[in-house]
C-alpha positions in Angstrom: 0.0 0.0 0.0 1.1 3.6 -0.8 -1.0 6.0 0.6 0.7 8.6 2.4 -0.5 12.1 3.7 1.2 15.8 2.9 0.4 18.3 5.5 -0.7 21.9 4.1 2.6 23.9 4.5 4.4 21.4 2.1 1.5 21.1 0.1 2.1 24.7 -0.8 5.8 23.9 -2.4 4.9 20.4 -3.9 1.9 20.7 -5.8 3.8 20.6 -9.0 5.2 17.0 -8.3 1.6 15.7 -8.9 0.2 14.6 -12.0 -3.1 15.2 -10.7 -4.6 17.4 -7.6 -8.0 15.7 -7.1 -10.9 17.8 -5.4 -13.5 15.0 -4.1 -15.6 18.0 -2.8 -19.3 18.8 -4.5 -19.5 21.3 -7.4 -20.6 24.3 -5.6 -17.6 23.7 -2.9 -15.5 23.4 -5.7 -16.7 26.4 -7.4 -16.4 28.6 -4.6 -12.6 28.2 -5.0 -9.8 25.3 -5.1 -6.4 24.1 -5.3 -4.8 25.6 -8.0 -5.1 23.2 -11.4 -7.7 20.8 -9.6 -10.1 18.7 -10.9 -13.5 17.9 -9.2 -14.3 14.7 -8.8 -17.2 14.7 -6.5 -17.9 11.7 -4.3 -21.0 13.3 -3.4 -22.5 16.2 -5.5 -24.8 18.8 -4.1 -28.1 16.8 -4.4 -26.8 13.7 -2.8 -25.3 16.1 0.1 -28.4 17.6 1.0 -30.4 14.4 0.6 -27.8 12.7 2.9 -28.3 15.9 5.2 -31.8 15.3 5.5 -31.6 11.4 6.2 -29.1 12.4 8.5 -31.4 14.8 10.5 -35.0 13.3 9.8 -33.6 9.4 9.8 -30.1 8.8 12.1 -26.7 9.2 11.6 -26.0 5.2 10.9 -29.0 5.6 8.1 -27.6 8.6 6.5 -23.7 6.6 6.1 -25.4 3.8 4.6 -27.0 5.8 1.9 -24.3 7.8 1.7 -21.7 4.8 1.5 -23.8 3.3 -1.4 -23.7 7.0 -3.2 -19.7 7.2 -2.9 -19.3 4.2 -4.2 -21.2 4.6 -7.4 -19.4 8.1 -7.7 -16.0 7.1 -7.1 -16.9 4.1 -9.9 -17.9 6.4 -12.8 -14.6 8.3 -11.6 -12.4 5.4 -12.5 -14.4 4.5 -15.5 -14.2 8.1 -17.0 -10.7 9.2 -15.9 -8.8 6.3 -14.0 -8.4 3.5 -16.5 -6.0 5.3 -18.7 -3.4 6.4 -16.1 0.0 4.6 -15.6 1.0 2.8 -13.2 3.4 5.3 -12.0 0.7 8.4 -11.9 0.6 10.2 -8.7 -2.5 11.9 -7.5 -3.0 14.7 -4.7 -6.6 14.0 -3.1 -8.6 16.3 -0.6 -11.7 17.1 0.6 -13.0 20.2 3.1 -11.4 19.0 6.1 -12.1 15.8 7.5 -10.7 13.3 4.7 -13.4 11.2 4.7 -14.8 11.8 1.0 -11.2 11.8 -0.2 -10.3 9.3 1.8 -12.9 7.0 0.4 -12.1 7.4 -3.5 -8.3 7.6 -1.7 -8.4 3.9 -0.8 -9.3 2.8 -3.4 -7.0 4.2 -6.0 -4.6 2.6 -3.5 -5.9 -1.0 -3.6 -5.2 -0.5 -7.7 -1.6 -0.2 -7.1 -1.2 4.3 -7.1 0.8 6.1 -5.1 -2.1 8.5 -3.7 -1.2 11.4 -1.4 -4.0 12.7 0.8 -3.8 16.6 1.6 -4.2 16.5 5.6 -6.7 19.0 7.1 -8.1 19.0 3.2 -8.5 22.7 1.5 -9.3 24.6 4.6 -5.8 23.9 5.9 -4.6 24.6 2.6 -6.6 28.1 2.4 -4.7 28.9 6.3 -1.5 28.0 5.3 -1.8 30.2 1.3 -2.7 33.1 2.9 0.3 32.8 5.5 2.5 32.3 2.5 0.5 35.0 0.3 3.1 37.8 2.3 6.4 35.9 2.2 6.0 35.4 -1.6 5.6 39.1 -1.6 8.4 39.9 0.3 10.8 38.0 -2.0 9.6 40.1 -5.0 10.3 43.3 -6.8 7.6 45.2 -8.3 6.8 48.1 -11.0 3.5 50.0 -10.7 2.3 51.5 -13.8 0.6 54.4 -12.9 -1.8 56.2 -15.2 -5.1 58.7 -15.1 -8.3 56.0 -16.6 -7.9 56.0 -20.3 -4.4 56.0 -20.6 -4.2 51.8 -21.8 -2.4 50.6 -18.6 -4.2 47.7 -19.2 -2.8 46.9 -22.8 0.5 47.9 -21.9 0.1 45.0 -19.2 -1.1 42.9 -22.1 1.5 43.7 -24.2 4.8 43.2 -21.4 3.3 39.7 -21.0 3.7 38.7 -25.1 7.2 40.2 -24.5 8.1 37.8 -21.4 7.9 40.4 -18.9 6.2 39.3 -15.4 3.1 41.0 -14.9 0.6 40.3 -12.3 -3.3 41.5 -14.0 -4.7 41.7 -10.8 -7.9 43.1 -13.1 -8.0 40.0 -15.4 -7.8 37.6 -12.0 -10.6 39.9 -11.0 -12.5 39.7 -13.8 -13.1 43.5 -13.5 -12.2 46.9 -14.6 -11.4 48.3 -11.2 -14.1 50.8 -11.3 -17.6 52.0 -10.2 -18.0 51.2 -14.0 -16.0 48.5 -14.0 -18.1 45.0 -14.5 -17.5 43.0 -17.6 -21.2 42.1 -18.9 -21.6 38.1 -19.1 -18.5 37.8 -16.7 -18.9 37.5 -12.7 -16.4 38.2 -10.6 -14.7 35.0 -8.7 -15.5 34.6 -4.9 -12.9 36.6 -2.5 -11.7 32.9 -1.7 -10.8 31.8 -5.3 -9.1 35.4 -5.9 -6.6 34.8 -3.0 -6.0 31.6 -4.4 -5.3 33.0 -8.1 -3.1 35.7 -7.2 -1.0 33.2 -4.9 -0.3 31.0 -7.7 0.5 33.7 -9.5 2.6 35.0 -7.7 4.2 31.8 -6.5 5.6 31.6 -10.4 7.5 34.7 -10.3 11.3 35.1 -10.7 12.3 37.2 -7.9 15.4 38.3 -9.8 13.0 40.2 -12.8 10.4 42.4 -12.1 6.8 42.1 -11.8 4.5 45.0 -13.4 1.5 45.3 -12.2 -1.3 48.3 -12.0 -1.9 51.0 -9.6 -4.6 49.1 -7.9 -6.6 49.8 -5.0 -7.8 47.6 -1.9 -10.6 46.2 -4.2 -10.8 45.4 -7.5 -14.6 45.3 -7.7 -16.2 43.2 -5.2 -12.7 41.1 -4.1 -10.2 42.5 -2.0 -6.7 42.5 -2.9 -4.4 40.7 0.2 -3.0 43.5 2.3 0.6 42.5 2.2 0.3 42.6 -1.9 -1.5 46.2 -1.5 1.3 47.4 0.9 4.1 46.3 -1.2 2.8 48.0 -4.0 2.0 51.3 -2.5 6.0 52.0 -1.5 7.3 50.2 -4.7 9.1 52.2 -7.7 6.2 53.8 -10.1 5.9 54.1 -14.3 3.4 57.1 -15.2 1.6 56.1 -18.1 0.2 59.1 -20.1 -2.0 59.5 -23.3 -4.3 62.9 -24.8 -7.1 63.4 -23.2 -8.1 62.7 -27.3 -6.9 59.4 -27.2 -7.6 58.0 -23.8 -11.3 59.2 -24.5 -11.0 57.2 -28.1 -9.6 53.9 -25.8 -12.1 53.8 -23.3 -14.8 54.1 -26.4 -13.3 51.0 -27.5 -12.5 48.7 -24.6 -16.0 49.8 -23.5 -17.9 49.2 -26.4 -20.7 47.4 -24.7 -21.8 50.5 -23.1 -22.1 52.2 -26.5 -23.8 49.6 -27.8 -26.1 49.2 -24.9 -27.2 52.6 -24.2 -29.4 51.4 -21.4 -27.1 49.5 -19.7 -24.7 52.5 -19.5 -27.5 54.9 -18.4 -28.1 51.9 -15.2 -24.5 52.1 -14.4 -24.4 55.3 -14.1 -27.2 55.8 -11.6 -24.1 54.5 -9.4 -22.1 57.9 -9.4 -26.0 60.1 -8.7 -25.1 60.2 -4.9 -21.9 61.3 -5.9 -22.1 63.6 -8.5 -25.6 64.6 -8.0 -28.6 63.3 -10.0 -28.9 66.7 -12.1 -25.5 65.3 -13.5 -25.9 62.1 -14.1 -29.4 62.8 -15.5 -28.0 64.8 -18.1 -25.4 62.1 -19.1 -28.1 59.8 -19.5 -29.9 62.2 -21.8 -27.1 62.3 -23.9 -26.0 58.7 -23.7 -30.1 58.0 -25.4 -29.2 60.6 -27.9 -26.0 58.7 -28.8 -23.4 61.1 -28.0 -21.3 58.7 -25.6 -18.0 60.6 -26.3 -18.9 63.8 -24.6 -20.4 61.9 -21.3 -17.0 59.9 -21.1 -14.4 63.2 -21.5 -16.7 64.5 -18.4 -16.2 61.3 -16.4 -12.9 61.4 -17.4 -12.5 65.3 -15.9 -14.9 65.0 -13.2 -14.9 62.0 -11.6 -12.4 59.7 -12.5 -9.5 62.3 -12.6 -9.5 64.0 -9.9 -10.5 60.4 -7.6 -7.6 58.8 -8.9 -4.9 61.6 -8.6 -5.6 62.3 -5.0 -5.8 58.7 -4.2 -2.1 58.2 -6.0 -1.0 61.3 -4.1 -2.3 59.9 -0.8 -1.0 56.0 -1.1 1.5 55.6 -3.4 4.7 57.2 -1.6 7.1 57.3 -4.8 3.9 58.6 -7.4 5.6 61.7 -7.1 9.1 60.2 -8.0 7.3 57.8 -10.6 9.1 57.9 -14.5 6.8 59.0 -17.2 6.0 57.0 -20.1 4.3 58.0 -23.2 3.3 55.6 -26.2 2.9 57.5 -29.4 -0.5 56.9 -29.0 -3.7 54.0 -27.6 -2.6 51.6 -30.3 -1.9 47.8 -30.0 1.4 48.4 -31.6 2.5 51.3 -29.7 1.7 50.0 -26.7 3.9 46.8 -27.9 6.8 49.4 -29.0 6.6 50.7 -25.4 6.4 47.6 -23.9 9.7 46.0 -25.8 11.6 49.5 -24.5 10.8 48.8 -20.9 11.7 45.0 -21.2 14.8 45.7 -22.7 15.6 48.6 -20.2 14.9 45.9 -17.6 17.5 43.5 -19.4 
């Protein structure tokens, strides 16, 4: 027999050795976040757990394992027919569960009675969760970052975009977010992950960073939407070195028409959104930026965000957190394009050799 256990502090450091990290947990438990590069593999999905539940309460305990024992096994079956039979002898699998092992531990055994080395993760993902977020501020620590700084408009985004196709390190804290970083910021058709799940991505990103290169990342604040960003990460980036990023008002008014085309093709749904910034800004405002967003002129309400919200927020928030904004080198693309921001891009990653 091969079964062994890994407790979560090595779990952290190994999870590359394994050919597969197996999460035996239902779908919804497995949606809400898990190890990085799992597959779910339910031994009970979310029906089954709440009919067990109710057996469990309404029946006894004793009732309740029966059914659930007969459930598991029939699960962990269609496992092995769908995914098992085709492995090698030598595959290694990383199995857990929430905490107590016993789903994993079921579907466990059994891949060790075939003859596979099986590792079970003790404590399952919630001692995995306590001991990522412990490591979330030493992988900080061991890392050197470059904040590119930039009024909304000015493409920090695609210059992000394009210092990754050059090999550069960059940690899209947006794209992890799956959001803009904004009161406007939403993606339409594209929820945000749980606050668990975001922790998770931006520890295994930033796990995979060379500490002896640079990592670029945007001038973020504490939230990026509805998930907040770890406080060690935040803190690190507010006293690291800055890039200012600048564009026309022209041209960042002619980006943010593009990378938010779904508000000028959805008139309505831009008129919603900006019901958001009425307490703000004061509903005469924003009423008259929804009369002009019906009457399709988009381009005048976004230079006025841009000039009277979004402007003045963001400079006195950089002027208040980022201690070396005022020190931060200026950079400036010969304009929004694709390519320029790639010429700009290239420049910095060669600077940074």
């Amino acid at each position: 027999m091969s079964l062994t256990t890994l407790n979560a502090t090595d779990a952290l450091a190994q999870l590359q050795t394994f050919d597969t990290i197996i999460d035996a947990r239902s779908e919804s438990e497995f949606a809400l976040d898990h190890l990085p590069g799992a597959v779910n593999w339910p031994t009970l999905d979310d029906e089954e757990r709440k009919l067990i539940g109710t057996v469990y309460v309404q029946v006894n305990q004793f009732e309740a394992k029966k059914r659930g024992a007969a459930m598991a096994a029939r699960n962990i079956g269609k496992h092995i027919e769908r995914d098992v039979i085709s492995k090698p002898r030598d595959w290694k699998p990383l199995a857990y569960c929430w905490r107590g092992g016993k789903r994993s531990g079921s579907l466990s055994l059994i891949l060790d009675q075939i003859g596979f080395h099986v590792t079970l993760l003790e404590g399952g993902y919630k001692a995995f969760r306590a001991a990522m977020l412990l490591d979330i501020p030493r992988q900080v620590d061991r890392l050197n970052f470059q904040v590119v700084c930039g009024t909304t408009g000015s493409g920090k985004t695609r210059l992000l975009q394009a210092l990754a196709r050059t090999g550069a390190q960059v940690l899209d804290l947006e794209a992890l977010a799956s959001h803009r970083s904004s009161v406007l910021g939403a993606i339409p058709g594209q929820p945000q992950p749980s606050q668990k799940h975001f922790d998770s991505l931006v520890w295994d990103a930033l796990r995979q960073f060379d500490p002896t290169r640079p990592v670029y990342v945007e001038s973020e604040s504490k939230k990026v939407g509805n998930v907040s960003i770890a406080t060690a990460l935040v803190e690190r980036m507010r006293t690291s070195p800055c890039l200012n990023l600048r564009l026309s008002m022209g041209e960042r008014v002619a980006l943010l028409m593009e990378d938010y085309d779904f508000f000028v093709t959805d008139p309505n749904h831009f008129c919603n959104r900006l019901d958001v910034l009425a307490e703000i800004r004061g509903k005469g405002v924003v009423n008259g930026w929804k009369a002009l967003v019906l009457a399709g002129q988009v381009e005048p309400v976004v230079h006025d965000l841009l000039t009277l919200h979004y402007d003045p927020v963001y400079l006195q928030s950089m002027q208040r957190n980022f201690v070396m904004y005022p020190q931060a080198r200026p950079i400036e693309p010969r304009d929004r394009s694709i390519d320029a921001m790639q010429e700009l891009a290239d420049q910095l990653n060669q600077a940074a050799g």
